[in-house]
RODRENMAR-159900 format. One line per field, with one value per residue (C-alpha): residue in three letters; x, y, z. Coordinates in nm, 3 decimals, always signed. Layout:
BEGIN
resn = c(ALA_...)
px = c(X_...)
py = c(Y_...)
pz = c(Z_...)
END
This chain:
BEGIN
resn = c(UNK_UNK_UNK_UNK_UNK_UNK_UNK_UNK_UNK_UNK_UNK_UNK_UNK_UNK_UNK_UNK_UNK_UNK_UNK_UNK_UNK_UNK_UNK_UNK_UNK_UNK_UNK_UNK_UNK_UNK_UNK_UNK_UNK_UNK_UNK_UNK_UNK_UNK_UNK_UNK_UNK_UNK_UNK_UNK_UNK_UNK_UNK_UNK_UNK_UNK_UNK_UNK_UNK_UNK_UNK_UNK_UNK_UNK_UNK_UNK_UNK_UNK_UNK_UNK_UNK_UNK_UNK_UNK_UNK_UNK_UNK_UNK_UNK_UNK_UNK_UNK_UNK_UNK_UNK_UNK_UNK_UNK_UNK_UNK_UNK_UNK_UNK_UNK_UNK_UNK_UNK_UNK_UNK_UNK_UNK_UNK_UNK_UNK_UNK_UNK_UNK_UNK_UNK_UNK_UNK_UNK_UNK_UNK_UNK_UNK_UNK_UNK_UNK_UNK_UNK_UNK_UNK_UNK_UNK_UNK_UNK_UNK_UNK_UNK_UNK_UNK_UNK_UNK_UNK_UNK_UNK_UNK_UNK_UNK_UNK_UNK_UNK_UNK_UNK_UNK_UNK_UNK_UNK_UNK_UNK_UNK_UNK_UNK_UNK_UNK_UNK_UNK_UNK_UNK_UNK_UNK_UNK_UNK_UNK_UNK_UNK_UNK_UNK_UNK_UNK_UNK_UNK_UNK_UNK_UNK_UNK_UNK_UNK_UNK_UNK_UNK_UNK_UNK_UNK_UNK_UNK_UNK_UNK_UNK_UNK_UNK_UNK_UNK_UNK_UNK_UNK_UNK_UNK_UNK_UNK_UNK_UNK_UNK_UNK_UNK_UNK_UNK_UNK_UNK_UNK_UNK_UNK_UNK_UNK_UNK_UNK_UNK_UNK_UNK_UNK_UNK_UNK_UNK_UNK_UNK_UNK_UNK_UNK_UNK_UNK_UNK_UNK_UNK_UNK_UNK_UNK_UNK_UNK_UNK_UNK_UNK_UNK_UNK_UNK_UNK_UNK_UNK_UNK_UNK_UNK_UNK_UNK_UNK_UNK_UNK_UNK_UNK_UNK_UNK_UNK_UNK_UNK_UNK_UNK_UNK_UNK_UNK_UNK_UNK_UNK_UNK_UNK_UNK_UNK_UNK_UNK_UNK_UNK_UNK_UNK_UNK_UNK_UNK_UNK_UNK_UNK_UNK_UNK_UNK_UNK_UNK_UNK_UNK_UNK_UNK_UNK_UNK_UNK_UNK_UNK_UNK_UNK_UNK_UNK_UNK_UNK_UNK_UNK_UNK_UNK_UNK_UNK_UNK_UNK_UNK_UNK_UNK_UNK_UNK_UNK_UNK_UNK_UNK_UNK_UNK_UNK_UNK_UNK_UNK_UNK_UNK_UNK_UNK_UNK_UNK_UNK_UNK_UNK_UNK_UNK_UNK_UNK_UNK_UNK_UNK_UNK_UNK_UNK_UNK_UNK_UNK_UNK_UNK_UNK_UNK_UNK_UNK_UNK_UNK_UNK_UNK_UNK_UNK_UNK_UNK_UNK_UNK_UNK_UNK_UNK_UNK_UNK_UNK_UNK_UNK_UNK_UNK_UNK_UNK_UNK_UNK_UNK_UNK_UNK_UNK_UNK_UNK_UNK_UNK_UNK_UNK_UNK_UNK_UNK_UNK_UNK_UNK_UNK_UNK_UNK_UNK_UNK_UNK_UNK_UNK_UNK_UNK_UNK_UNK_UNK_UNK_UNK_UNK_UNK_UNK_UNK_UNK_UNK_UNK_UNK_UNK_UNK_UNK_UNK_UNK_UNK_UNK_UNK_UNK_UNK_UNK_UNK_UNK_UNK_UNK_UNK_UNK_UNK_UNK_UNK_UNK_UNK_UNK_UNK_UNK_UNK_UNK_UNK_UNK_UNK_UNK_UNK_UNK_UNK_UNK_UNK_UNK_UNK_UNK_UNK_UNK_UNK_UNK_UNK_UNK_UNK_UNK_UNK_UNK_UNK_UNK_UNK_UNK_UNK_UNK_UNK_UNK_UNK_UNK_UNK_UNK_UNK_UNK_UNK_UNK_UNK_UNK_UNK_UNK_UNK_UNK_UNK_UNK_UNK_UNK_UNK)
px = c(+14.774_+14.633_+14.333_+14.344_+14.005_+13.964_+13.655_+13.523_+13.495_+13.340_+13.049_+12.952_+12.928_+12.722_+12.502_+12.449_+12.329_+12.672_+12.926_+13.358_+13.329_+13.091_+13.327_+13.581_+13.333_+13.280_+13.666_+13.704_+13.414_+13.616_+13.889_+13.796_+13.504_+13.126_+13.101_+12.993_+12.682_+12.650_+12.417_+12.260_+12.051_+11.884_+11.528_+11.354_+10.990_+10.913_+11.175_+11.144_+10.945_+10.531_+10.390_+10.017_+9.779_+9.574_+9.274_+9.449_+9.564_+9.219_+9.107_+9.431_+9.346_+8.952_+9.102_+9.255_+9.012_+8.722_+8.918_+8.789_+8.910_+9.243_+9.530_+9.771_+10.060_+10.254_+10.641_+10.845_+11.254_+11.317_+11.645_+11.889_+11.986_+11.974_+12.332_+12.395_+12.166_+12.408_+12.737_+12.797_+12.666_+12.889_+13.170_+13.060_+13.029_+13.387_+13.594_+13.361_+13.374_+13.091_+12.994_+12.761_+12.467_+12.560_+12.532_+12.187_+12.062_+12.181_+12.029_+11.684_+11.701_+11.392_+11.207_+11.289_+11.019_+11.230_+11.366_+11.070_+11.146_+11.555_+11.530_+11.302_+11.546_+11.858_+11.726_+11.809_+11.675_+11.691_+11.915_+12.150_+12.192_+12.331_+12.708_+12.916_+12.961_+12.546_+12.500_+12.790_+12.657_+12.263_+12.430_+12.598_+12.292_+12.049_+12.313_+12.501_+12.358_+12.387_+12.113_+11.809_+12.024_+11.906_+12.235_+12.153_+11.812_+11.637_+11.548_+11.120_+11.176_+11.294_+11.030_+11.019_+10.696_+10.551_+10.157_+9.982_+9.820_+10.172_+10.182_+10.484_+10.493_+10.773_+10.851_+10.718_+10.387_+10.359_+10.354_+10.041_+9.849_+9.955_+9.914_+9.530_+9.501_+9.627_+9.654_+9.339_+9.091_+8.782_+8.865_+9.253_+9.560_+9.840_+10.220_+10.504_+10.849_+11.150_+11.339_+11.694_+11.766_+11.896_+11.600_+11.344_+11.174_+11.151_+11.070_+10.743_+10.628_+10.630_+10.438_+10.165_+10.119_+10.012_+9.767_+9.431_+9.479_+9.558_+9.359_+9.032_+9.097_+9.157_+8.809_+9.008_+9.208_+9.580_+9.753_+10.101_+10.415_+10.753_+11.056_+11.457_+11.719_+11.853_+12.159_+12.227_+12.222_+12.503_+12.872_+13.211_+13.473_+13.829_+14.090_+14.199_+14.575_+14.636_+14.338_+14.279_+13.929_+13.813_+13.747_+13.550_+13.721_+13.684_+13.860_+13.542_+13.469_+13.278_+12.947_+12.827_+12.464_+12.475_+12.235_+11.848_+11.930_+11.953_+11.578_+11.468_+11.450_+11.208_+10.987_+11.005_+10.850_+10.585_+10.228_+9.982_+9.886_+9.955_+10.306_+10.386_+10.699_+10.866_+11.146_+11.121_+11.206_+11.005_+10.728_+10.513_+10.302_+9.932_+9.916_+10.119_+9.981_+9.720_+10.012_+10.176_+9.855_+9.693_+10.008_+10.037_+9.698_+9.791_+10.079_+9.864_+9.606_+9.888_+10.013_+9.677_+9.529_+9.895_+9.852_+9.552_+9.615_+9.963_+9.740_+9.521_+9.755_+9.923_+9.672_+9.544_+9.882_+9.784_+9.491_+9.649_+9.757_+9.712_+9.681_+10.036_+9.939_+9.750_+10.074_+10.316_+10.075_+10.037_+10.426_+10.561_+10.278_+10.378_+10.756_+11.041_+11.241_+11.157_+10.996_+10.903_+11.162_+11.084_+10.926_+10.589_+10.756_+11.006_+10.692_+10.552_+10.875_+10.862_+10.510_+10.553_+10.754_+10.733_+10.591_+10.690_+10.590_+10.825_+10.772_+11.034_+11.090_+11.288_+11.629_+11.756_+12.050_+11.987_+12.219_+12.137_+12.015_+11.822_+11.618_+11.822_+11.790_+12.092_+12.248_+12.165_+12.416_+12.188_+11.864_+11.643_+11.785_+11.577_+11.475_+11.672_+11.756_+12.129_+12.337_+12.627_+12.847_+12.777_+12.892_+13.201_+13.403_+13.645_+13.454_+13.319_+13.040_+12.922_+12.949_+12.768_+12.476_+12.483_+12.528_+12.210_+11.993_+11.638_+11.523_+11.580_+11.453_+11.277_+11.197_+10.821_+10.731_+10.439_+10.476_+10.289_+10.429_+10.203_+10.164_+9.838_+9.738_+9.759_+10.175_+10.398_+10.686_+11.016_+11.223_+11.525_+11.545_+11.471_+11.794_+12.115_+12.379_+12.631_+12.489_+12.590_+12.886_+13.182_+13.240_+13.502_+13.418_+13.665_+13.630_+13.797_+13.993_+14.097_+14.019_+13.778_+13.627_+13.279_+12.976_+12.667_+12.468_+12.221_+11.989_+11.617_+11.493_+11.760_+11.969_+11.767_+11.433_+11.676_+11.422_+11.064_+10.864_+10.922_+10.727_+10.847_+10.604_+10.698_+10.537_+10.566_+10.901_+10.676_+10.649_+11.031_+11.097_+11.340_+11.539_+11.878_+12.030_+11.894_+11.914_+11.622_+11.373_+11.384_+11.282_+10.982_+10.800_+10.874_+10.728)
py = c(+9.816_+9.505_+9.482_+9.100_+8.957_+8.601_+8.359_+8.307_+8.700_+8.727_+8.448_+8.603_+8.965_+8.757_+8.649_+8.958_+9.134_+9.316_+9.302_+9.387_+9.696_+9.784_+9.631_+9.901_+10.186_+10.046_+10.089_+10.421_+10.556_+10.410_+10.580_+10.914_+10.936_+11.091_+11.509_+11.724_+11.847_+12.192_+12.331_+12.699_+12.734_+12.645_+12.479_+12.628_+12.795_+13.051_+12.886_+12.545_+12.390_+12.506_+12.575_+12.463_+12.590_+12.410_+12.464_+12.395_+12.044_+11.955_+12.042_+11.826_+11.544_+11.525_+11.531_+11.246_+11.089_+11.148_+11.002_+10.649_+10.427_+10.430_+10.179_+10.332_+10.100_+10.115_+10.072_+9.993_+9.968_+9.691_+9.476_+9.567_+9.362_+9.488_+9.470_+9.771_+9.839_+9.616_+9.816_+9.909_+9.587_+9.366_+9.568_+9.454_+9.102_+9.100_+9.301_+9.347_+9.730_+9.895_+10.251_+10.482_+10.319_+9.926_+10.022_+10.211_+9.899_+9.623_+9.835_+9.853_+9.516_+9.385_+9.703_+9.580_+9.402_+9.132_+9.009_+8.756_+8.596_+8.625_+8.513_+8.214_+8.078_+8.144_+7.982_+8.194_+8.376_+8.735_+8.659_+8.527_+8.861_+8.958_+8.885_+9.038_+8.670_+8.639_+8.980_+8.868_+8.606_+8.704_+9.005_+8.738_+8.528_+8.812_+8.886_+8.537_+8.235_+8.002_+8.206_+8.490_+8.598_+8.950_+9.072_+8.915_+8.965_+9.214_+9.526_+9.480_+9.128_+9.300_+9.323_+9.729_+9.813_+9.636_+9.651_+9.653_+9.362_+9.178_+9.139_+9.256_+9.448_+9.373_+9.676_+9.474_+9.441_+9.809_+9.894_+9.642_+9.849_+10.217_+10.057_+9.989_+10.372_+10.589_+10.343_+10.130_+10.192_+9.972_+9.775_+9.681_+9.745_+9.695_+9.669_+9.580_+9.516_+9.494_+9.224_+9.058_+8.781_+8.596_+8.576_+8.579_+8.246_+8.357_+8.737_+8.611_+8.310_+8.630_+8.835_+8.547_+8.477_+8.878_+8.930_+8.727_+8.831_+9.236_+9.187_+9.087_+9.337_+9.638_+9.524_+9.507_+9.232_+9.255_+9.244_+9.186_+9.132_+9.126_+9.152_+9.127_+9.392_+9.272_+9.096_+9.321_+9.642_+9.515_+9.707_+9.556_+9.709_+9.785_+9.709_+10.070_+10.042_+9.826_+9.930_+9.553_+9.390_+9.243_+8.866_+8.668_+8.289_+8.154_+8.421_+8.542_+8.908_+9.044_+9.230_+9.470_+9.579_+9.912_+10.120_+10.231_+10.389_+9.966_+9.984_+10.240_+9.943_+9.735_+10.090_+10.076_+9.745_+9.829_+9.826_+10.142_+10.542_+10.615_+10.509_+10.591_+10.547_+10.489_+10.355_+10.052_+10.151_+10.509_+10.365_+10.439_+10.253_+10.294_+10.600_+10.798_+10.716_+10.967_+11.283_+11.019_+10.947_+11.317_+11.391_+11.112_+11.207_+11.550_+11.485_+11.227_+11.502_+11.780_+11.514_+11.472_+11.807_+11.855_+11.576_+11.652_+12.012_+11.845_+11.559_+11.894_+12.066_+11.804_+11.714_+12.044_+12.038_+11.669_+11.856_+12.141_+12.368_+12.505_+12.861_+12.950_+13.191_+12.952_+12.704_+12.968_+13.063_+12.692_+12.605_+12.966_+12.851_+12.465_+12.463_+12.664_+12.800_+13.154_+12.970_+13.241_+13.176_+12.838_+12.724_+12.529_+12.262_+12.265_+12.351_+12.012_+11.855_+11.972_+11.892_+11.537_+11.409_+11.168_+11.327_+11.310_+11.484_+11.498_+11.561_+11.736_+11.842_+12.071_+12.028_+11.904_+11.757_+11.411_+11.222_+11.220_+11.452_+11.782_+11.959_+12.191_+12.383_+12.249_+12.392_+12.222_+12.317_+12.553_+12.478_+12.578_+12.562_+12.213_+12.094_+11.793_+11.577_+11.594_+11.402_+11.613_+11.365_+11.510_+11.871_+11.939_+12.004_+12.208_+12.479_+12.765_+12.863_+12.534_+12.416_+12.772_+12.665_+12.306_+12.444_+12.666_+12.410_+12.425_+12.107_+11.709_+11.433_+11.185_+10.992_+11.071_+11.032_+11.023_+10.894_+10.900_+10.690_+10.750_+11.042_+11.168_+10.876_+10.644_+10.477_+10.407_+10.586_+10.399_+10.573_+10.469_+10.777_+11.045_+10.958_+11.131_+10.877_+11.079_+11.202_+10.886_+10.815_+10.645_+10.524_+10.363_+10.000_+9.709_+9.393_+9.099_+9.363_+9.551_+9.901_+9.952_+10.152_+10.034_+10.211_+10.337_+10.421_+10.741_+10.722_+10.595_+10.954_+11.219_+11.065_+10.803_+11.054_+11.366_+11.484_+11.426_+11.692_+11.790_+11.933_+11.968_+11.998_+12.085_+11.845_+11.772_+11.644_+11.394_+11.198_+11.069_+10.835_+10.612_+10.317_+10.367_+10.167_+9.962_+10.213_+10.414_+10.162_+10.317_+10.671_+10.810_+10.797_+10.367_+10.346)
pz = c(+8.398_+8.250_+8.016_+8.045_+7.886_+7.879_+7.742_+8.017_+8.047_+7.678_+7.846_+8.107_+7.931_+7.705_+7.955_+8.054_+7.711_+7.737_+7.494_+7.511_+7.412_+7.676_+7.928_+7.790_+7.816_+8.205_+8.250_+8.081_+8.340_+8.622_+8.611_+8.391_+8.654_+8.567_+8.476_+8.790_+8.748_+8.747_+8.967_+8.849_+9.179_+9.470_+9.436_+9.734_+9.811_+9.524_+9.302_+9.185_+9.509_+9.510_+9.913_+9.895_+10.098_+10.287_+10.068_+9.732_+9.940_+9.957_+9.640_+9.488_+9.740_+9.618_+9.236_+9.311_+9.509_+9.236_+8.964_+8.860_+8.557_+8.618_+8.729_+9.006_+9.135_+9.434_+9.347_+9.614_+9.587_+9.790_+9.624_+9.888_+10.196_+10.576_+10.627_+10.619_+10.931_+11.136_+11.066_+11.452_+11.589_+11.364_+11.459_+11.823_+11.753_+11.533_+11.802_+12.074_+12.060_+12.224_+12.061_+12.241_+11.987_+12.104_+12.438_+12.407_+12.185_+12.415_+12.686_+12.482_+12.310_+12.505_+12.337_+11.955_+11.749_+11.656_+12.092_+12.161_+11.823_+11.900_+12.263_+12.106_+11.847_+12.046_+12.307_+12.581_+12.851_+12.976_+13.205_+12.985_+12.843_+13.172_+13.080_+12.789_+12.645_+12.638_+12.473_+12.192_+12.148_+12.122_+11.870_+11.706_+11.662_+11.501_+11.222_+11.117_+10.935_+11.160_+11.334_+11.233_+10.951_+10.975_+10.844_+10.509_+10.494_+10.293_+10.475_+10.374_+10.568_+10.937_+11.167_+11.210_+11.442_+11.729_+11.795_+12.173_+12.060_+12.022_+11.647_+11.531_+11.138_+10.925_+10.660_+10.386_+10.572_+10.660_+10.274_+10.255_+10.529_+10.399_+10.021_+10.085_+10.257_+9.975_+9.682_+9.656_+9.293_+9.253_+9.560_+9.406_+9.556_+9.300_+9.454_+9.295_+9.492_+9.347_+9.546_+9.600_+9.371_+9.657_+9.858_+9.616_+9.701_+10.081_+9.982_+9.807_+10.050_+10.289_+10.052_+9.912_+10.336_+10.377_+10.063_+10.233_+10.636_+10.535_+10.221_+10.486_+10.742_+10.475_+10.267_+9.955_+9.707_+9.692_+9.322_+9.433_+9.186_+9.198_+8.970_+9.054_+8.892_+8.591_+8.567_+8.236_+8.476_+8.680_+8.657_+8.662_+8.903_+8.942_+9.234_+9.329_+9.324_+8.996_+8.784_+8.723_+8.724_+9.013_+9.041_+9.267_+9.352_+9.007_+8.829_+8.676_+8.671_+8.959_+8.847_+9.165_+9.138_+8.989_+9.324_+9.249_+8.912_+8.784_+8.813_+8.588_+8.351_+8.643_+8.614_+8.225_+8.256_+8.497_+8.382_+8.536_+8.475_+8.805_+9.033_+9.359_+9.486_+9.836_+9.954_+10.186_+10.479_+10.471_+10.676_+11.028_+11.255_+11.192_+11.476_+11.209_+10.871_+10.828_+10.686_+10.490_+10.339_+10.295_+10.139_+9.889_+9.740_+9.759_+9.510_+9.351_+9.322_+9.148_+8.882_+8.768_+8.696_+8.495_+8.342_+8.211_+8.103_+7.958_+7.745_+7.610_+7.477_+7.342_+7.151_+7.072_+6.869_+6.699_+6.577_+6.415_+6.675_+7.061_+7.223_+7.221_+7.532_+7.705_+7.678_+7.798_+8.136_+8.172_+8.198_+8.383_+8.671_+8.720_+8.558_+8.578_+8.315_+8.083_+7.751_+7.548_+7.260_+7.277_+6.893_+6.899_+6.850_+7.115_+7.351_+7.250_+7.311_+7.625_+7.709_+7.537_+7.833_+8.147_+8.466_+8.820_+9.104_+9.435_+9.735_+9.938_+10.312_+10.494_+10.495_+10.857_+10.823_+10.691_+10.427_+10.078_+9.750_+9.703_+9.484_+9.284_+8.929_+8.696_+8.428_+8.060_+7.767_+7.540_+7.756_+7.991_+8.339_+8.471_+8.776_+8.949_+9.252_+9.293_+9.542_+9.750_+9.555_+9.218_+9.281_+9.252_+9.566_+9.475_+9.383_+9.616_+9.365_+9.356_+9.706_+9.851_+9.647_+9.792_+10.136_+10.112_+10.035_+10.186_+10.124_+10.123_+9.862_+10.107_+9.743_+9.811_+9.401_+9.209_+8.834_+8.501_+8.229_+7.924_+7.689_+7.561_+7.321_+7.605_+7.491_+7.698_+7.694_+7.669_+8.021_+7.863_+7.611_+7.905_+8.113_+8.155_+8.100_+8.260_+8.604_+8.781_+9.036_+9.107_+9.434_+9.675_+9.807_+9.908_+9.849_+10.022_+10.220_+9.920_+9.748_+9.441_+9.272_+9.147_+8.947_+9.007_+8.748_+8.721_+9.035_+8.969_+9.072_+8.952_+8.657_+8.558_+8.562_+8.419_+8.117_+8.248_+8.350_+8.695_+8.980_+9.325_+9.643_+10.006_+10.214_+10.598_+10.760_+10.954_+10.640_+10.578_+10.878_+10.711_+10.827_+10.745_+11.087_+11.308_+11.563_+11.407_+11.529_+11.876_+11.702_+11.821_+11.481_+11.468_+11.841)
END
């Protein structure tokens, strides 16, 4: 196994804000791998996740409502590309093999948002998609370069929904419309993307060409930014069978972007009291945004009546002191954990923290993490999203928990970044460095093994405050192939 480092190496680390000895570090992780975490329990109903009533929903949603003076910003994670969308269909065009889901799309394709537009710059004709060669080559055309590109594009920039009036929504466009429904204070909607590098230029022509048309129809003024992961959050990775470093044609190290978790520092940087955050492709046509919208004021509504009893005590404590009772009936309602041998000041600790509120939903089967309670060494039990991939699988304790698990992270988040006296709080200091994964990738045909570092909303967000609401499955309607399009819910 070679450690080979060579100048060239040393610059680009440098360029990076990284230094040697974090490129060791990066290596040791590699192939020692990340701790499991160790789960102490299910999160479900009763434990960990609050049921609110119809009437409390109300009462949270008017809290919310009602409250004036204060900056909320939609943050939406939108840095990856579509390709992964395409999986099946560039299987198709590389080998022409035709799964169950390439049939039913090539049967549909007339029905997608994107066919006038495809048919247009292809210049063909339905009836050129009559013949295998035709479909191939229409397939071909949508994903490759010399074409639409959609394989390459980012997924905010794929037309998702089509209208009866013939306009046709791309994801990025469907955040504008549910931005200015649930997110709008003193006539402002504030949105910040996080976009690829790649596309950046294109990304924001498309943005700046939404903000007056949307901004017109909604009665409000857009305040749209955008900002690209940081080249200092990328990860190095390692060719599976030697264990050396992987190089791209130059012989320079390849850096991988490093999943969601790299944008905890784009969050850090982001300017509001309020944050709600959704993932790109979690988005409706207009018949269906009313429950995403009831529901995002609802946990809107929740963080801010903590909040506030939070800021209280807090500074109840500044001033000398706080109703030690008061503070325990406060956290046993909203938190879980048994705090009565907690000291004063590890109660302020506690309540001195960044808060999120999640929404969750019921548990049917999709991919991804879940709400669990997690062992701490010495601590309270806490409350986090854990991916299957962080439990351990070779042990029956652990894996009966994970296969009880009620509910589903559809990243449905509401955020408060400031403590009582109005700072910031730097994110960095509440992650857990060591919650995030290893995973297998190739490259070039080979194996590696690449890093990905705590996610933005379990490792990354590890010691904030955390509350966890049930809300309805009929608000997670994500994207994750291209396939979903012909859902119901994206109708």
């Amino acid at each position: 196994m070679s450690e080979r480092i060579e100048k060239k190496d040393l610059d680009s680390l440098q360029e990076r804000g990284l230094t040697e000895s974090d490129l060791a570090s990066y290596r040791n992780t590699l192939l020692s791998g990340f701790p499991f975490m160790k789960l102490y329990g299910n999160a479900e109903p009763g434990s960990g996740i609050k049921l609110i009533s119809a009437e409390e929903k109300e009462k949270f949603r008017s809290v919310y409502q009602s409250k004036k003076g204060i900056e909320v910003v939609k943050f939406v994670p939108a840095s990856g590309a579509a390709s992964r969308m395409f999986k099946e269909l560039y299987a198709y065009v590389d080998n022409g093999k035709v799964s169950d889901n390439v049939a039913k799309f090539l049967d549909e394709l007339s029905d997608y948002p994107f066919y006038d537009q495809l048919l247009a710059e292809a210049k063909m004709t339905a009836e050129d998609l009559d013949g295998e060669e035709g479909k191939r080559k229409v397939v071909d055309f949508l994903l490759s370069e010399k074409g639409m590109n959609y394989g390459s594009y980012p997924k905010g920039m794929i037309k998702f929904h089509k209208y009866d009036d013939g306009h046709k929504r791309t994801a990025f466009e469907e955040h504008f419309h549910e931005g200015a429904m649930y997110a709008q204070k003193d006539g402002k909607v504030r949105i910040h993307f996080t976009i690829p590098q790649e596309t950046a230029e294109g990304v924001e022509e498309h943005l700046k060409s939404l903000e007056g048309c949307i901004g017109k129809m909604h009665h409000v003024e857009y305040l749209i930014d955008t900002s690209v992961q940081k080249p200092s959050t990328d990860t190095p990775a390692l060719y599976a069978d030697d264990q050396e470093w992987v190089r791209v044609e130059d012989g320079s190290l390849l850096f991988r972007p490093a999943g969601h978790g790299a944008l905890l520092e784009n969050l850090n940087d982001l300017v509001g009291d309020l944050v709600f955050v959704k993932n790109i492709d979690n988005v409706v046509p207009d018949r269906l945004k009313n429950i995403t919208v009831e529901n995002k004021e609802l946990l809107a509504g929740v963080l801010l009546e903590v909040q506030e009893k939070l800021f209280q005590f807090c500074r109840d404590y500044d001033n000398g002191g706080f109703s030690r009772a008061d503070v325990l009936d406060f956290l046993s309602k909203w938190f879980v954990g048994g705090f009565e041998n907690q000291t004063d000041q590890d109660l302020y600790n506690l309540l001195d923290r960044p808060l999120r509120v999640c929404g969750m939903v019921k548990n049917e089967g999709e991919p991804g993490g879940g709400p669990f309670l997690v062992e701490e060494s010495g601590e309270l039990p806490s409350l986090q999203i854990v991916e299957s991939a962080q439990i351990d699988p070779d042990s029956e304790e652990q894996q009966a928990i994970l296969s009880k698990a009620s509910h589903f992270n559809p990243v449905d988040l509401v955020l408060s970044l400031k403590n009582h006296k109005g700072e910031y709080f730097d994110l960095m200091d509440y992650r857990n460095n060591n919650s995030g994964m290893v995973v297998n990738k190739t490259f070039q045909g080979r194996g590696i093994k690449a890093l990905e570092l705590p996610g933005l909303w379990n490792g990354a967000m590890h010691d904030w405050n955390t509350i966890f609401v049930e809300v309805p499955v009929e608000t997670f309607n994500p994207v994750k192939t291209v396939f979903d399009l012909r859902r119901p819910n994206h109708r």
